[in-house]
C-alpha positions as CSV (number, residue, x, y, z in Angstrom):
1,X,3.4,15.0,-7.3
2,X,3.2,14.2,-10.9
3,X,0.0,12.3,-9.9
4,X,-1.4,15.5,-9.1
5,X,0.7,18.5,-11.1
6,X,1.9,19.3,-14.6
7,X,5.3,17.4,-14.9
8,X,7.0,20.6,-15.2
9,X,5.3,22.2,-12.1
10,X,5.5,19.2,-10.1
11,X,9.3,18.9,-11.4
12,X,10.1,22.7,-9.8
13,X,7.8,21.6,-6.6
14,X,9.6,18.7,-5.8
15,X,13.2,20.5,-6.8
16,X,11.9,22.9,-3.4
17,X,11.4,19.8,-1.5
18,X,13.7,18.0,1.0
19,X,11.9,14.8,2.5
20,X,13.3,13.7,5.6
21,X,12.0,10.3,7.2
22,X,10.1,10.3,10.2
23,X,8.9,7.1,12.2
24,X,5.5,7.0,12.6
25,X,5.5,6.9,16.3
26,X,6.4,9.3,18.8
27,X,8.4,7.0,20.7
28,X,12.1,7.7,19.0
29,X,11.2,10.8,20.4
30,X,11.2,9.7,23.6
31,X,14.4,7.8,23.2
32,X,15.9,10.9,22.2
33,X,15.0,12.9,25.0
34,X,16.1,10.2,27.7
35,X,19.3,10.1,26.2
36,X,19.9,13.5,26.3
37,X,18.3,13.6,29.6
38,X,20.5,11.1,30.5
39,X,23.8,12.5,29.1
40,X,23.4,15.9,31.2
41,X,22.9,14.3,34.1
42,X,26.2,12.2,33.8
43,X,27.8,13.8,31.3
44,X,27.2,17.4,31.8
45,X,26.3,18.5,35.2
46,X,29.4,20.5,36.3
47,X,31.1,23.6,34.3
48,X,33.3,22.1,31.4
49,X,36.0,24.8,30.6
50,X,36.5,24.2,26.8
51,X,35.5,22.9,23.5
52,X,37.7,20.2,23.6
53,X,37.1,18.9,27.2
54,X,33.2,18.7,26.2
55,X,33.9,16.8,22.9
56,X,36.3,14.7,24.8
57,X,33.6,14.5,27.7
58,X,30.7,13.7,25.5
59,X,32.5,11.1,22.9
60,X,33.9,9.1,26.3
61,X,30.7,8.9,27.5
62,X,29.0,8.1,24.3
63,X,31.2,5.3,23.9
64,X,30.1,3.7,27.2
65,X,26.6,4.0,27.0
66,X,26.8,2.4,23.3
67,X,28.7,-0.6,24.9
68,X,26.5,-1.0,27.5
69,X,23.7,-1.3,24.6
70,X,21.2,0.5,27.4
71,X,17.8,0.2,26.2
72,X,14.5,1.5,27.2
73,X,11.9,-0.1,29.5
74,X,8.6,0.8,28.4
75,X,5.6,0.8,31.0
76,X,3.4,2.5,29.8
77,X,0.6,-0.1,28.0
78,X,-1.2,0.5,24.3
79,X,-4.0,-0.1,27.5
80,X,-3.1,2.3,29.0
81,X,-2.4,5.1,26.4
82,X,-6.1,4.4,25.6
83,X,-7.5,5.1,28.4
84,X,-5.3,8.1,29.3
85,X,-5.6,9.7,25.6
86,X,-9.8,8.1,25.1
87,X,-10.7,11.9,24.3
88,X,-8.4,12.3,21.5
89,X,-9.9,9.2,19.9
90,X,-12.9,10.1,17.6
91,X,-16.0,8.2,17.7
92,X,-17.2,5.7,15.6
């Protein structure tokens, strides 16, 4: 920013800022949506009467699938993606 701006505008820009890191790959994306996939499938497929059932539901369940240390098994090949996503890639 101060590269770019005044210090005192680039100050009041960056004051309006809130940086949050994101990977650089989609695939803790992924992760995220199979473990929530995951959890309302075991966790949550039946009517849970109260607030304190569900966190009691949730954080037992939680616990187990941390111990397990369950991982993902990724098929899908950097091969693969190319061929499947080729028209996204520009030409050289």
């Amino acid at each position: 920013m101060y590269e770019t701006f005044a210090p005192e505008q680039a100050w009041a820009l960056a004051k309006r800022l809130e940086i949050h890191y994101t990977p650089k790959h989609g695939s803790w994306l992924n992760m995220a949506e199979i473990e929530l996939s995951a959890m309302t499938i075991q966790c949550l497929n039946r009517r849970i009467a109260s607030i304190e059932e569900l966190q009691v539901e949730v954080s037992s369940w939680e616990t187990e699938r941390n111990q397990r240390q369950k991982t993902v098994d990724w098929q899908f090949t950097t091969e693969q993606a190319r061929g499947k996503l080729k028209h996204l890639y520009p030409v050289i």
